[in-house]
C-alpha positions, 0 to 999 in steps of 0.5 A: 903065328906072329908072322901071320899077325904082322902080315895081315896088320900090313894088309890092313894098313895098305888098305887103309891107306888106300881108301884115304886116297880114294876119299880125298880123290872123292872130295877133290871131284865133288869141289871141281864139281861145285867150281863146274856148276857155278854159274856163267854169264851169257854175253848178249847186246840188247835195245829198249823198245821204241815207238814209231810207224809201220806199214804192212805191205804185199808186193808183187812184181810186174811187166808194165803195160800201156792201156793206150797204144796203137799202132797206125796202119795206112789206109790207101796206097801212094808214095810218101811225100812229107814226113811229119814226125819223128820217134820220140815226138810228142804228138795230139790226137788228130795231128798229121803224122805224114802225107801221101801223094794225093793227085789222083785223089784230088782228081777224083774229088773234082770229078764227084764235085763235077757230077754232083753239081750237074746231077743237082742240076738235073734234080732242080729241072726234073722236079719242076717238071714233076709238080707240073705232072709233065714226068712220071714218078719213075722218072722223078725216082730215077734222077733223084736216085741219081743225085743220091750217087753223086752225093755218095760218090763225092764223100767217098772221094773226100774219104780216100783224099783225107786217107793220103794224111795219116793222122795219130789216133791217140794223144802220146808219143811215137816210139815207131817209124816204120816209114821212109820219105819216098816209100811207096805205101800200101794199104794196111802198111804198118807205118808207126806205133803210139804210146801214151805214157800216161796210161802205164798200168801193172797187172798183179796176181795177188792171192784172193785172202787179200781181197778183203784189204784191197780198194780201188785208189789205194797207194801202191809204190813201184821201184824198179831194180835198174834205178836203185831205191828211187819209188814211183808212186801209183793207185789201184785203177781196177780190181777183177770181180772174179777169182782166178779157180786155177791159181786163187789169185784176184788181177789188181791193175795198178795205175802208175801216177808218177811217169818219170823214167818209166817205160812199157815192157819194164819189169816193176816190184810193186808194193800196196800198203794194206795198213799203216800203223802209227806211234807203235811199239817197235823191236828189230826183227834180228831180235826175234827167236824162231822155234818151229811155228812160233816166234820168242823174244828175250826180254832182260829182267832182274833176278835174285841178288839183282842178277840180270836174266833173260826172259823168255816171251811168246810173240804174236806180231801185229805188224812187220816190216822189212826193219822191224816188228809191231810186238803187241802187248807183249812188251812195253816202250822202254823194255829192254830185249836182247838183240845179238847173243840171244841164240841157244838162250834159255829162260832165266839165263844169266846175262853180262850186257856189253853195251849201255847204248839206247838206240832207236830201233831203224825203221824202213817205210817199206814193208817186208815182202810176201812174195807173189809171181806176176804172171 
């Protein structure tokens, strides 16, 4: 019985002992626990709202074109005797570009000279006569038919003697000679192709939502890859009265006012500043949360205790750029956002800010691209 009674006084003990080691194990988790729920700071960097200007803009790309451009084809046959021009000469409208043997032109001028004169002669004498009423109407009819070919014949002359010099169509410059001194030309020979500089357009498809922001003369910008950030500006010339049904896009022709480098066959963006918004709100686009169709920006506030938190705001921007976003009256000049570290933050996070600088946010004249294919 005694043996019993200390065996199970044993028992007891050992389970004793036990559920005291299980009770402070218990106790040593629930304070590691509390250590794990304190809370953390989130290291971010942050800007304060600034004001300045923004542009929106629709670009587009193009080839550019020439509206003024002929190419110059002979209109008789006979040997090149004298080459006026060169490629890359600037040349008037109306100004000799070469000249063509021109003998027997000449000749047949004369001769149409020769029979005009004597055909004149014939007029003069045979009208005597008809008011006299010493020839017939048909007689009369006969010569003066005769003087109307004469007449004829002498501008058809001239005509083909004015051929022999080829002349420029248009004001602008050569850009091809296709000729030789010596060649001998024919008719309808391709001798050299005009451009005039000054009519350089670009055609752009743009989607016919647009339409409504679009007018004639608005200010567009034209930079081409090859030269760096140089801009040319230019103007809207012309916009189509009609819709493309196929593709829903509207032709705007875009004139290009400053020439500069610009050549036909280029291929151009083209940006037409459809608003421009002045002394705005900014913030940098690097601060903007994207959640499926939606746009957030954390905005730092002061919490309990003076703790600093992240809050979180739904953004409807008025106006964006390739630097930045016009927020609305979400925010305020002099708000403070979170610009770097703001990915996985939740609203009212706690913040550790890592700089104190007040910079300006960059802004950029040029608007950020909806992308439209020229065709």
């Amino acid at each position: 019985m005694i043996k019993r009674l200390s065996l199970f006084m044993l028992s007891s003990f050992v389970i004793l002992l036990l559920a005291g080691c299980q009770s402070g194990k218990d106790e040593a988790k629930k304070k590691d626990e509390k250590k794990e729920k304190k809370e953390e700071a989130l290291p971010v960097e942050v800007i304060e709202v600034s004001r300045g200007s923004i542009e929106a803009v629709l670009e587009a790309t193009a080839n550019l074109e020439a509206e003024a451009e002929v190419k110059v084809y002979a209109r008789t046959s006979n040997p090149v005797v004298e080459l006026m021009v060169e490629e890359g000469d600037q040349v008037e409208k109306g100004q000799v570009l070469l000249r063509l043997l021109n003998d027997t032109q000449t000749i047949q001028v004369d001769k149409a000279i020769a029979r005009l004169e004597k055909a004149q002669k014939d007029y003069r004498r045979q009208e005597d006569l008809f008011k006299k009423e010493l020839i017939t109407q048909q007689s009369f009819n006969d010569i003066s038919y005769e003087l109307k070919q004469a007449e004829i014949q002498l501008r058809e002359g001239k005509q083909e003697l004015d051929y022999t010099l080829v002349n420029a169509p248009i004001s602008g410059t050569v850009t091809r000679r296709n000729v030789k001194l010596g060649d001998q030309v024919n008719i309808n020979q391709h001798l050299f192709d005009i451009v005039d500089f000054n009519s350089l357009v670009a055609r752009v498809y743009l989607p016919e939502k647009n339409l409504v922001k679009l007018e004639v003369g608005q200010p567009t910008r034209i930079g081409v890859q090859a030269m760096g950030d140089k801009l040319f500006s230019g103007s809207i010339l012309r916009i189509a009265p009609t819709v493309d049904p196929g593709t829903g896009t509207v032709k705007v022709t875009v004139k290009v006012n400053e020439i500069g480098h610009l050549r036909p066959g280029m291929y151009v963006d083209v940006s037409l500043v459809l608003e421009t918004h002045e002394d705005t709100n900014l913030i940098p686009k690097r601060a903007l949360v994207y959640d499926n169709d939606q746009v957030f920006v954390f905005r730092v506030t002061q919490g309990k205790n003076e703790e600093t938190r992240a809050e979180r705001l739904l953004l409807e921007p008025v106006l964006m750029d390739k630097m930045n976003v016009e927020p609305g009256p979400t925010l305020n000049e002099g708000d403070r956002i979170v610009i770097a570290g703001q990915t996985g933050l939740k609203d009212q996070a706690l913040l550790k800010i890592l700089n104190h600088s007040q910079e300006t946010p960059p802004t950029d004249s040029s608007a950020g691209k909806i992308e439209v294919n020229a065709q």
